[in-house]
Every structure is written in structure tokens, then in C-alpha cells.
N, C-alpha and C positions, 0 to 999 in steps of 0.2 A: 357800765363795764367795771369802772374803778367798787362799785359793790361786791360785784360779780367774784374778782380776782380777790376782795379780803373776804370773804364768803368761803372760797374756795381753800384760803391757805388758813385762814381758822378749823374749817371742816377735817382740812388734813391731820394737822398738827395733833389735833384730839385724837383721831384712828392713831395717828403713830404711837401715842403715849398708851394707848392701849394695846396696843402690838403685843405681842409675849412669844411670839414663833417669827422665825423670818421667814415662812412660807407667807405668813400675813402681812410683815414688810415687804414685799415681793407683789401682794395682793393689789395692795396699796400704793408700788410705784406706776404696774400696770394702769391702775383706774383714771391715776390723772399725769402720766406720762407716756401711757400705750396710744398707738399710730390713733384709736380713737377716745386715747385719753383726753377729760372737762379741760386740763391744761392747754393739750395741743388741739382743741378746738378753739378753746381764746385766742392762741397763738395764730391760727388759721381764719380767723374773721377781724385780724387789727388789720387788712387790707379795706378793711370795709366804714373803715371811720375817716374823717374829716383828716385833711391836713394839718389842722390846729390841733388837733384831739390825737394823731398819730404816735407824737413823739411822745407824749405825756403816758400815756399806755403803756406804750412801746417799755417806757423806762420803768414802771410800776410792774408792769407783768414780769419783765427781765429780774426785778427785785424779789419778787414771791417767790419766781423758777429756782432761782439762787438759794434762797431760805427754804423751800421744801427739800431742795438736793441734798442739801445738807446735812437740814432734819433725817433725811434717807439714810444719808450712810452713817449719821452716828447712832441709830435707831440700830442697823444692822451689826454697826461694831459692837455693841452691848452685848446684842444679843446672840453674835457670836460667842464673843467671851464667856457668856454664861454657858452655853454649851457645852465649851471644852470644861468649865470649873466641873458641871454635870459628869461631863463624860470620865474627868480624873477623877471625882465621888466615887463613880460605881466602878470603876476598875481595879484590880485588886495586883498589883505587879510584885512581885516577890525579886526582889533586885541582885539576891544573894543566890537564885538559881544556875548553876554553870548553863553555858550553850551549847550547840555542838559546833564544832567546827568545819564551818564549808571549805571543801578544797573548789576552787577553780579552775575551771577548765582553760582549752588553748586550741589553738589554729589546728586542726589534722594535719599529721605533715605531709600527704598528700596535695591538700589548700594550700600550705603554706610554702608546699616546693611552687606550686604554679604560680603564688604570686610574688615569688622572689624570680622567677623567670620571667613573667609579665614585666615589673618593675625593670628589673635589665635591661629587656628589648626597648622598651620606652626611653630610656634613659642614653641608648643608640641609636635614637630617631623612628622608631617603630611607633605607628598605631596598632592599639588594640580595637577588634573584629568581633562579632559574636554571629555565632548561627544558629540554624535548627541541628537537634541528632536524627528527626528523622528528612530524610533525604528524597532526589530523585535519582533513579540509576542515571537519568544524564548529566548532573552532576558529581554524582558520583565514581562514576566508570567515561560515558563516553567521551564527555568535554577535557577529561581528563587524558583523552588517546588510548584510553584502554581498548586492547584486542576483541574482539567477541569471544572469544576462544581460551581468552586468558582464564587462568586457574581460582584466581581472585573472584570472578561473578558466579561460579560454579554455587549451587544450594550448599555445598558442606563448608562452603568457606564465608555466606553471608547469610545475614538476617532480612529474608523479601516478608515486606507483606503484602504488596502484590508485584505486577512485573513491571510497575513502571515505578515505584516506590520502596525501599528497604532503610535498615536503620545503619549509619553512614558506617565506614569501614574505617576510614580514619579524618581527620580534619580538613582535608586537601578540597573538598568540596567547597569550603570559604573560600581559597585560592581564586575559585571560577563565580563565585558569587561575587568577589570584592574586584573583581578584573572587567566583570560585566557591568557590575555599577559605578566603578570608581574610573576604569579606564588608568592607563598610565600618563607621569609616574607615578608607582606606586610600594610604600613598605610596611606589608602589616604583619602583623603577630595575629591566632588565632588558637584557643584551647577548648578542651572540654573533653567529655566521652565519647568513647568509641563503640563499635559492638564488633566483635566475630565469635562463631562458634568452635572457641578451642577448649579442648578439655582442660578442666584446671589442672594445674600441677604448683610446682616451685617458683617459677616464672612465667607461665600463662593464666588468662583470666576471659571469660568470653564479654567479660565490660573491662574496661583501662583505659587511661588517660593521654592524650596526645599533645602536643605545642606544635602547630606548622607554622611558616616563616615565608614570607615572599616578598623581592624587591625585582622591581622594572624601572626600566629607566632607560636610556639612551647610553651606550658604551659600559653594561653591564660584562664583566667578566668573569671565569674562573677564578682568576686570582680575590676580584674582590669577595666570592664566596667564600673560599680559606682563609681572608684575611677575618670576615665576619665570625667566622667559626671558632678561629683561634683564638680571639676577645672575648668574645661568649665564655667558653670553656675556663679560660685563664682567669676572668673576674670570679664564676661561678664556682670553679673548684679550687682556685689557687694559681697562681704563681708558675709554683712548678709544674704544673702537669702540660705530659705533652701528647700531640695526637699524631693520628697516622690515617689515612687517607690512604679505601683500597678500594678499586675498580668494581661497578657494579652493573645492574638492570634495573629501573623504572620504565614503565613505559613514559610517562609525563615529562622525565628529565633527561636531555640525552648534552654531554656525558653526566654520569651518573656515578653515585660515592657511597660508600659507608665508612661511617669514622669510628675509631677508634681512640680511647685515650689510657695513660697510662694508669697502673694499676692504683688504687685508693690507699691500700696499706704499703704497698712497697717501695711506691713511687718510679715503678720501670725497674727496680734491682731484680727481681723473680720472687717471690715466695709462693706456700701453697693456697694462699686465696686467688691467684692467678695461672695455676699451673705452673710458676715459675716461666713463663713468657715475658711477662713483666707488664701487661696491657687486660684491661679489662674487659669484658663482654662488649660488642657493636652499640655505642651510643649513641646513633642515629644515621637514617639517609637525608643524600643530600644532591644535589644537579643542577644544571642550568634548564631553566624551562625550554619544553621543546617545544619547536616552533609551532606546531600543531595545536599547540595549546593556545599560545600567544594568537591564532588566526580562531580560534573555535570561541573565544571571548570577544571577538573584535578588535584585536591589536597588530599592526602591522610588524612582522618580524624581521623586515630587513631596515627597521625604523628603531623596534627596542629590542631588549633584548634582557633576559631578569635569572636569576636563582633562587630555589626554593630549598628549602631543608625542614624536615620533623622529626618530631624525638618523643619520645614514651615518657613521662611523665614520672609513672611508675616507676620505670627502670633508671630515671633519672634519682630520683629518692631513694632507691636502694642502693643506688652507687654511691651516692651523697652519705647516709646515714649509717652503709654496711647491710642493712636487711637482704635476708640471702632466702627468703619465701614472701611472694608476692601475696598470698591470702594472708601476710599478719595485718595488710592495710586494709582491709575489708571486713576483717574479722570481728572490731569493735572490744576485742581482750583489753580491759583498763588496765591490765600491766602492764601490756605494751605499749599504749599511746601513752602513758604515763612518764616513760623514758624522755619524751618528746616536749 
């Protein structure tokens, strides 16, 4: 064996010195270090020698492995470096040529309103939730307590693509997804796309973005929803602004809210971006879950008791930013995202 193994690192040594490509260094580590490299077959039959004879091997073989490794990689480094000397030869760079100048891009502030609301809710003890857009109308409508009759399942008001399946109308279907699997307590945040079929205008869109909100728990109240909302709001817009809370219909939330907050340019004084009211467009609905829902997910309603609230994404950003036509964020106009 002790022939065998100087046999072996002689044989190398000479291929290496003739090496000129590292496809051929590469050739050459394979033959006597691949699974059925001469190497690792000596390596693989020092089981087969005496115990006298073991250690002595053992250390002689260790000493070649070493010496060829080696030989390997400064064989490679050579002939790397010649490569590159090669490849600067043939290149011809002109150093005094100007470039152009790349502008970079940025977050859409569509993206970057949702995940400045993500971050928020997180930051108030919310998990974040993800789901499907396309839906079951029993998540959708029914587990939700929606009526049969109600105006919402009607064909002009949603996208079926068959009758037990359509594409979801707003995010509320996590609600019943993260209530069936998670059980209470529970506080998550929830976004993404929506579908209905509204004509476009200034402020509709038959795709738009939604954020719904749901917390259960045990001695869930009213007040702690308006306490949640008015934190929200106040981190997210400011300080100053303030809201107003007016009596509504869900069927899912009973009692039930739309908020309102004060105007972005005026701060509540009146000007003509507000009709001089002093308050800008419906910011979002908002309720305590109705028990119907709480028992249609498996949660006993005289045990918890939760609120939920969503909000348009979209119209969150226009309020945010001033944008007063919901197709400039769709649009893809680089002089409008550019503002941003």
C-alpha cells in the first residue's frame, strides 16, 4: 500500500502541472477524490490491514490527502488568476464613457399604506392572518349571518363562479377562518383584495383593498372597541384628529358603527375639501361580533364576547396622501407614483 499511495500522489502531481483549464483541475479532483475516487478507495480498504500496519497507513495516506488537497487548490488559484488576466486582455472598457442614470424605485403607496397598518396593529398586540381571495359563499355570507335575501349576494353585487364558491367581497371571511381554527382568545389583523362589481368612477373600483380586525376574549366591550379605534387613528393620522361614531347595519355586528374622522386639510375647522363639515368621508365599519357568528364558528357567546372592524385600504391612502381619484393607484402613471 505504502507504493500504492506514492504511485498515486506522483501520478497526480504530474496531471496537475499539466492542468491549463480548471475544468481539467476539476477532472483531476474528481478521479482521486470522487465517491469512487483511487484516493477514496485506499481510504476505504485501510479497514483491511493489520493493526500493526493501520496506524502507519493511516498517517502516510492522511499525508498524500493533505499534499494533493493542496496541490488542488493552488493549481485552481493559478488558474483562476489567469483567467481573469485573460478576460481583462480581451475587454476593452472605455472608463471616460458617461452612464445613464438609474432612478429607483419604491414601495407603491398602496403596499406601503398596508404595511404601515400591519406594523401598527402588530405593535398593539395583533397577529397577522393571510387567506384565499377566492372564497366559499359559507364563509363568505352565511357564517358571517348574512340574510338569504340580503342585497350583498345578489349576482350585481358579487363575483360567483359557481353557487357554492365566488371571489370574497371583503376580508371578513378570515374572521371565520381564524375563529374556526384558532378558537378564542383571539386578536388578528387580516388584508388583501377584494372583488365587487361596481362601475369605476372617483372612488370605486371592482378590485380594492381591505384590513379587517377581530378581537375575542372574555369581557370584550363597546368601549374597548372605541378605545382600539381611537389609537389606531391617532398613531396613524396624528395627534390631532378626531373621530365620530354614527349608528349603523352589519349583519355580522350587532351594535354596529361607521367612523368617521376629522377632515385631513382642515383639521375639523370646515374648508371646501370637506364641504366645510369639518369631517371626512366614512373611514370605516365597525361592531361587536354578533353572537350568531360567535356560535356559527364554535365559540360560546355567553362565555366571549369580541369586536371587529374594516377599513378600505384604498380610501385609507387617499385620506392619508389627499388622492381624490382612486384609479391614479391603479393606473401605473410614473408621475404619479413618483410623488410617493
Amino acid at each position: 500500500m505504502r507504493e500504492q499511495l506514492q504511485n498515486l500522489h506522483d501520478q497526480a502531481l504530474e496531471a496537475l502541472e499539466k492542468a491549463n483549464h480548471l475544468e481539467e483541475v476539476e477532472s483531476i479532483r474528481l478521479k482521486y477524490f470522487g465517491k469512487k475516487g483511487e484516493m477514496t478507495q485506499i481510504l476505504r480498504g485501510m479497514g483491511k490491514l493489520s493493526k500493526e500496519e493501520r496506524p502507519k497507513m493511516g498517517a502516510l495516506a492522511n499525508e498524500v490527502r493533505e499534499k494533493l488537497e493542496k496541490a488542488l487548490e493552488e493549481r485552481k488559484a493559478l488558474l483562476e488568476e489567469k483567467k481573469i488576466d485573460l478576460q481583462m486582455e480581451a475587454e476593452d472598457l472605455d472608463v471616460t464613457l458617461t452612464k445613464e442614470t438609474i432612478r429607483l424605485g419604491h414601495r407603491h403607496p398602496l403596499l406601503q399604506t398596508m404595511e404601515e397598518l400591519e406594523n401598527l396593529f402588530i405593535e398593539m398586540g395583533f397577529t397577522v392572518v393571510d387567506g384565499p381571495e377566492i372564497e366559499s359563499v359559507e364563509n363568505n355570507f352565511d357564517a358571517l349571518n348574512s340574510p338569504k335575501d340580503h342585497p350583498s349576494r345578489d349576482l350585481s353585487d358579487t363575483f360567483y363562479i359557481d353557487e357554492d364558491t365566488l371571489l370574497r367581497t371583503h376580508t371578513s371571511p378570515m374572521q371565520i377562518r381564524a375563529m374556526k381554527n384558532l378558537g378564542a382568545p383571539l386578536r388578528i389583523v387580516s388584508s388583501g383584495r377584494v372583488f365587487r362589481p361596481d362601475d369605476v368612477d372617483d372612488t370605486h373600483s371592482p378590485m380594492f383593498h381591505q384590513l379587517e380586525g377581530l378581537v375575542v376574549d372574555k369581557g370584550v366591550t363597546m368601549a374597548n372597541l372605541i378605545e382600539t379605534l381611537n389609537v389606531f387613528i391617532k398613531e396613524f393620522f396624528g395627534e390631532e384628529m378626531q373621530t365620530r361614531f354614527r349608528p349603523h347595519y352589519f349583519p355580522f355586528t350587532e351594535p354596529s358603527t361607521e367612523v368617521d374622522v376629522t377632515c385631513m386639510k382642515c383639521k375639523g375647522a370646515g374648508c371646501e375639501v370637506c364641504n366645510y363639515t369639518g369631517w371626512s368621508l366614512e373611514l370605516l365599519g365597525a361592531g361587536m361580533v354578533h353572537p350568531n357568528v360567535l356560535k356559527n364558528c364554535g365559540i360560546d357567546p355567553d362565555v366571549y364576547s369580541g369586536f371587529a372592524f374594516g377599513l378600505g385600504i384604498d380610501r385609507i391612502a387617499m385620506v392619508k396622501y389627499g388622492i381624490k381619484d382612486i384609479r391614479l393607484l391603479f393606473g401605473n402613471d410614473d408621475r404619479f407614483l413618483r410623488q410617493f
